[in-house]
N, CA, C and O atoms as CSV, one atom per row, in Angstrom:
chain,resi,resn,atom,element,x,y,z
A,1,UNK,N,N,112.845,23.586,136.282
A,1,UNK,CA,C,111.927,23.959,135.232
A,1,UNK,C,C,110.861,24.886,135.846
A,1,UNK,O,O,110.224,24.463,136.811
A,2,UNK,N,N,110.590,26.264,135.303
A,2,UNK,CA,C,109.668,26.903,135.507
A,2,UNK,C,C,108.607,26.224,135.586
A,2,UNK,O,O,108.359,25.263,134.859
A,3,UNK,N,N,107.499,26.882,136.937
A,3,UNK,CA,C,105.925,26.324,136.747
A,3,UNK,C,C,105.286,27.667,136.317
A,3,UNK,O,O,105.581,28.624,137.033
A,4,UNK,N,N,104.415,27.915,135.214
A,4,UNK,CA,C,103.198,28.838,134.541
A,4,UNK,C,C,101.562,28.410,135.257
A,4,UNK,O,O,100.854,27.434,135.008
A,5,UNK,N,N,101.318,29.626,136.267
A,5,UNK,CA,C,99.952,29.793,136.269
A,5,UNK,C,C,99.135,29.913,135.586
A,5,UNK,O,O,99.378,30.885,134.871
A,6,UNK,N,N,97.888,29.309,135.259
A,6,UNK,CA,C,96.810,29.489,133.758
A,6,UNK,C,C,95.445,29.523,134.568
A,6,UNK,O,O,95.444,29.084,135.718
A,7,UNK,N,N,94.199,30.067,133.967
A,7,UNK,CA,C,93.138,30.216,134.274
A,7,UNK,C,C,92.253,29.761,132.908
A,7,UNK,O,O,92.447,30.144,131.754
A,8,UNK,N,N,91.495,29.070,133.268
A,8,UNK,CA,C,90.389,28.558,132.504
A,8,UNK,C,C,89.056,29.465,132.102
A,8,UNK,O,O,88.096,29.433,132.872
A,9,UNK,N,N,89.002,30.198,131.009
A,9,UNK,CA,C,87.544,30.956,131.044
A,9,UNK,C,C,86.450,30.407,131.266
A,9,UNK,O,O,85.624,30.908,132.028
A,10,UNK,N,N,86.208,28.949,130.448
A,10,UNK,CA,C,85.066,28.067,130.586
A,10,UNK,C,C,84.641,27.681,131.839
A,10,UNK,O,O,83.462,27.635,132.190
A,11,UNK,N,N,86.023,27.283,132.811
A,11,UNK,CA,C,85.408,26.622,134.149
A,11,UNK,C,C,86.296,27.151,135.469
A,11,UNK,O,O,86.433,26.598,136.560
A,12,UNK,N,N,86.854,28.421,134.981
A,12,UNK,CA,C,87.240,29.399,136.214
A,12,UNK,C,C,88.405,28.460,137.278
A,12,UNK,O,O,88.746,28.676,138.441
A,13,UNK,N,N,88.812,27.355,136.301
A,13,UNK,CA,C,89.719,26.391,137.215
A,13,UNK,C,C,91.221,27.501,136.914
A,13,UNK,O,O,91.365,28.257,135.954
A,14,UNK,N,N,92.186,27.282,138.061
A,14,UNK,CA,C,93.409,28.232,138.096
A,14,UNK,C,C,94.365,26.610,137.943
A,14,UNK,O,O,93.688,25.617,138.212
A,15,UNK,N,N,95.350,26.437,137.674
A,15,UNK,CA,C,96.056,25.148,137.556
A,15,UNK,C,C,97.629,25.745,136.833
A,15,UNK,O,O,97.893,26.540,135.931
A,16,UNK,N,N,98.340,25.007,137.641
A,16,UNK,CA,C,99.816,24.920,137.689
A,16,UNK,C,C,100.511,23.795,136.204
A,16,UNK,O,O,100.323,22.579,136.231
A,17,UNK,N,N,101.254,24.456,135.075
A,17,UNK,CA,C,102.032,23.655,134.203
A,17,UNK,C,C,103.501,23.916,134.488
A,17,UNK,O,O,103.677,25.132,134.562
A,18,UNK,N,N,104.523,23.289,134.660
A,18,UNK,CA,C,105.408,23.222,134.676
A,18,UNK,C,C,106.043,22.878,133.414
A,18,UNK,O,O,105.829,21.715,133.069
A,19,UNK,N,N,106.891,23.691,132.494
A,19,UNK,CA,C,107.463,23.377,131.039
A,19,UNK,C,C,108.912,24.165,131.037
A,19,UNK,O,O,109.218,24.834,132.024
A,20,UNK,N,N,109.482,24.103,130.306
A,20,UNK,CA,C,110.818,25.045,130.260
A,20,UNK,C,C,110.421,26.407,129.290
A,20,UNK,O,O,109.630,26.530,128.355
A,21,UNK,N,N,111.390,27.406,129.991
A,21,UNK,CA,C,111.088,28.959,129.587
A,21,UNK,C,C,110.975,28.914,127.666
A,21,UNK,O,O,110.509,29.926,127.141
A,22,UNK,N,N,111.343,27.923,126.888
A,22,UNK,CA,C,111.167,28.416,125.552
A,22,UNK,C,C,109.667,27.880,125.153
A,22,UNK,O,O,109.136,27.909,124.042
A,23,UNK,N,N,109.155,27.393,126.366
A,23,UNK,CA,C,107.679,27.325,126.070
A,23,UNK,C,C,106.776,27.509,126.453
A,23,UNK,O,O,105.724,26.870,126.435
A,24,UNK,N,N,107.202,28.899,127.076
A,24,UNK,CA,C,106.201,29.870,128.570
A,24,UNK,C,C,105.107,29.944,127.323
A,24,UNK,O,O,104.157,29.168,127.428
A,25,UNK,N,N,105.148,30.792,126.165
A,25,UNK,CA,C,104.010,31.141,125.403
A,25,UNK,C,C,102.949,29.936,124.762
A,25,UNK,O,O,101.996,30.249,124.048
A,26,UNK,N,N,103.213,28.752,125.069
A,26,UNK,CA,C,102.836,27.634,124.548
A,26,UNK,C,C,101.246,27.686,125.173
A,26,UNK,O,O,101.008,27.660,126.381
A,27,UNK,N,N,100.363,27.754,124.261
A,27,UNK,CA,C,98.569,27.203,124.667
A,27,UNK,C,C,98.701,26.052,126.075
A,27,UNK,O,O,99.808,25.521,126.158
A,28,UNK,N,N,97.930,25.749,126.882
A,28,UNK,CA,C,97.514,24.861,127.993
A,28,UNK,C,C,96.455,24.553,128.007
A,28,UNK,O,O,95.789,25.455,128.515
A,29,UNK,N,N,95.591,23.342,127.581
A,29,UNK,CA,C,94.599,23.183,127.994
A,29,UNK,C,C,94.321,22.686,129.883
A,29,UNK,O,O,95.149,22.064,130.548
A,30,UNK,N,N,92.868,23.206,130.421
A,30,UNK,CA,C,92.977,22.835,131.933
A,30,UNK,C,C,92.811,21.332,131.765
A,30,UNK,O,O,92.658,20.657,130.747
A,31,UNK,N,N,92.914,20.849,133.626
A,31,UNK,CA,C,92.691,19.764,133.333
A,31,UNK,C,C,90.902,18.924,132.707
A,31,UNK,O,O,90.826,17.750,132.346
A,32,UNK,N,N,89.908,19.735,132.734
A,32,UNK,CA,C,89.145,19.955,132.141
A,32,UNK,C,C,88.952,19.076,130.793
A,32,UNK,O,O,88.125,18.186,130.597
A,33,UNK,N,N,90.043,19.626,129.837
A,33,UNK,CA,C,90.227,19.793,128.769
A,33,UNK,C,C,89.605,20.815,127.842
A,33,UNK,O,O,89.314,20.588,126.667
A,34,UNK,N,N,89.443,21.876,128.431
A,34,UNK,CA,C,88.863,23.178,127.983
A,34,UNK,C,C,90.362,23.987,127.131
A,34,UNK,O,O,91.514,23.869,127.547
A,35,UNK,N,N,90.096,24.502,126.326
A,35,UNK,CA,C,91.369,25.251,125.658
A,35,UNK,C,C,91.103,26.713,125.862
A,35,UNK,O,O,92.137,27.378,125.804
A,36,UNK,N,N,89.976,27.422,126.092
A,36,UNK,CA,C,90.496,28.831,126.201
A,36,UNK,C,C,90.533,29.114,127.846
A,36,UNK,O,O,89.734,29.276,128.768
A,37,UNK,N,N,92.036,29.069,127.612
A,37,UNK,CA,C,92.972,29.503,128.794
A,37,UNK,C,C,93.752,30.923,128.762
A,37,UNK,O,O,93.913,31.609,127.752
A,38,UNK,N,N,94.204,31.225,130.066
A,38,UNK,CA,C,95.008,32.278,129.774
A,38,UNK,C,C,96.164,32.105,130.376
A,38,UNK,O,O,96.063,31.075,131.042
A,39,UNK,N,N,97.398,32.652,130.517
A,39,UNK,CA,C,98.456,32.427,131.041
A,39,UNK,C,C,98.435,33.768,132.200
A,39,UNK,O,O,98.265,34.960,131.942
A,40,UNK,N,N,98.647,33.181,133.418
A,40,UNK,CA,C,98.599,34.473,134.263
A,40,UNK,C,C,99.995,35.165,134.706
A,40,UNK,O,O,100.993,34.653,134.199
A,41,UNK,N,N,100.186,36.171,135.512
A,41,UNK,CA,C,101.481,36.921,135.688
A,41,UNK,C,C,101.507,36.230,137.303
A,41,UNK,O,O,100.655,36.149,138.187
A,42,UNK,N,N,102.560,35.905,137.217
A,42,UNK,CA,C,102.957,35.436,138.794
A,42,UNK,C,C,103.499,36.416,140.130
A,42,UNK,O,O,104.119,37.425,139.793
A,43,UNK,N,N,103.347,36.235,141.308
A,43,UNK,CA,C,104.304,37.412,141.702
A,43,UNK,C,C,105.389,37.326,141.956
A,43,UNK,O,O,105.941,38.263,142.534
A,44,UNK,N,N,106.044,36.241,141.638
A,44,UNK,CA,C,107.372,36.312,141.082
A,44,UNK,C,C,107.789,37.790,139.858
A,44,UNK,O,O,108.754,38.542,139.717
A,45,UNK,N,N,106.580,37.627,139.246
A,45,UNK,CA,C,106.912,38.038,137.403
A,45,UNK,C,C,106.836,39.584,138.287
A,45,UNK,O,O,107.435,40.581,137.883
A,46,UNK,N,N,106.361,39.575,138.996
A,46,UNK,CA,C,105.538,41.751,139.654
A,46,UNK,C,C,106.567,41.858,140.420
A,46,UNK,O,O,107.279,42.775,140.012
A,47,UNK,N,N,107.067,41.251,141.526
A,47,UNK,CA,C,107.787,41.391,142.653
A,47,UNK,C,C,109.125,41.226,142.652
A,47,UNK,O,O,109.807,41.999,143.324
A,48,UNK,N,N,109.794,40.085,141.822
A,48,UNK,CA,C,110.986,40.201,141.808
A,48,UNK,C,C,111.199,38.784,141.960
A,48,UNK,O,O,110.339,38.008,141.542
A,49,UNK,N,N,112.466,38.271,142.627
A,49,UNK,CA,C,113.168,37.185,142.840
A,49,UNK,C,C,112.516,36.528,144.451
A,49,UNK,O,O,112.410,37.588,145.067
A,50,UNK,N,N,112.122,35.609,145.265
A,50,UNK,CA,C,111.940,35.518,146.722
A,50,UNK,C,C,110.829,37.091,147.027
A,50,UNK,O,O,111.243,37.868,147.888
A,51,UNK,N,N,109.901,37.337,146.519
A,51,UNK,CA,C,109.322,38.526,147.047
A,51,UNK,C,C,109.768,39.830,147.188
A,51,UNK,O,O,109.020,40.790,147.379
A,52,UNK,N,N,111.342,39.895,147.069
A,52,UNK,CA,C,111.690,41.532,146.929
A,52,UNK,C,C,111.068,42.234,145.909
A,52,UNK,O,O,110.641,42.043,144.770
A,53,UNK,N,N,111.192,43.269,146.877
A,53,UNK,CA,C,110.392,44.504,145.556
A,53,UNK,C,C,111.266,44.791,144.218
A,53,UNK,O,O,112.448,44.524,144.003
A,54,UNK,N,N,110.689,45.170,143.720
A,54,UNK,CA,C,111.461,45.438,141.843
A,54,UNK,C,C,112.143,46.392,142.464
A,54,UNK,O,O,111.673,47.005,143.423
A,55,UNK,N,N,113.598,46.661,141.858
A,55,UNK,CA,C,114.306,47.875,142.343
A,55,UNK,C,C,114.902,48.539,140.927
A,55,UNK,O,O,115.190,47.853,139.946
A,56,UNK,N,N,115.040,50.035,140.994
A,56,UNK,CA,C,115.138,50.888,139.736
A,56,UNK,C,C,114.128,50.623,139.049
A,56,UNK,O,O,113.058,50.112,139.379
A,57,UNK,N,N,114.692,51.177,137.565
A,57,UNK,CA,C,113.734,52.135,136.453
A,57,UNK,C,C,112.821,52.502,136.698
A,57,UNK,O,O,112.247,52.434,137.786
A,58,UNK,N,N,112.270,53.269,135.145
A,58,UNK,CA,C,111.737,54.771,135.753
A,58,UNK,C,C,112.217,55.599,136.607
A,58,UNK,O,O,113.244,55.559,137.285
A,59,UNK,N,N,110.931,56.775,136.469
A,59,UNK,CA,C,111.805,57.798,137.214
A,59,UNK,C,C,111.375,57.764,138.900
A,59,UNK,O,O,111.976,58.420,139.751
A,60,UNK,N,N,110.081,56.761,139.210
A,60,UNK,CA,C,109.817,56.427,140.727
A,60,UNK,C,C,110.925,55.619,141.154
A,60,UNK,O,O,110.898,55.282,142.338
A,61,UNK,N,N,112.317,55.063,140.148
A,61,UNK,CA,C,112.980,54.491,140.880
A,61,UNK,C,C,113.996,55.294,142.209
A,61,UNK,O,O,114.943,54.675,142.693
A,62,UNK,N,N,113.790,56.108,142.479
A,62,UNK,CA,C,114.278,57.278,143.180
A,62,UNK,C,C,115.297,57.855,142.680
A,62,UNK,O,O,115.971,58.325,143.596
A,63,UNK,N,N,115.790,58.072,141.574
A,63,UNK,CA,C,116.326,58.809,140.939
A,63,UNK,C,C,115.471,60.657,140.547
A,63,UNK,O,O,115.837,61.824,140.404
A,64,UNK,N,N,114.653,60.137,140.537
A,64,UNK,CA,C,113.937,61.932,140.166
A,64,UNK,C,C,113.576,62.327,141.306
A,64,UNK,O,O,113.496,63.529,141.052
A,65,UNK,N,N,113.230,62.218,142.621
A,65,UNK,CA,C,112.693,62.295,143.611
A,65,UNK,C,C,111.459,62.807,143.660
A,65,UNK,O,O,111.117,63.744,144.380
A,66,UNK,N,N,110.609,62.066,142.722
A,66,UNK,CA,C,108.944,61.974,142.918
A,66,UNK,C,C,108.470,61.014,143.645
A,66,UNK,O,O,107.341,60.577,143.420
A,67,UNK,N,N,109.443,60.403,144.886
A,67,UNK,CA,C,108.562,59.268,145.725
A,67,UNK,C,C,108.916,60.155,146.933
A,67,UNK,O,O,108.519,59.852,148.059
């Protein structure tokens, strides 16, 4: 089961939910019990699988040779 990073506006707490992917978009309150939260991007979600870099699309994927 996926774990979702969240950040707390009220009390700047960062905290780990673990739920399954059809309920990544689901509200979290922290442990707090504060509700305006946000759901953060992981670097899984930027980087890829194990930390590799994203590979292709666009045209920086080295296909146009603008890198």
């Amino acid at each position: 089961m996926p774990t979702y990073e969240f950040r707390c506006h009220e009390c700047a707490t960062t905290f780990d939910v673990r739920r399954p992917m059809s309920a990544a978009a689901d509200p979290a309150p922290c442990p707090d019990g504060h509700t305006d939260t946000v759901k953060l991007l992981s670097t899984v979600a930027l980087t890829g699988a194990a930390g590799a870099p994203a590979q292709g699309g666009g045209c920086c994927g080295g296909a146009c040779g603008c890198g």
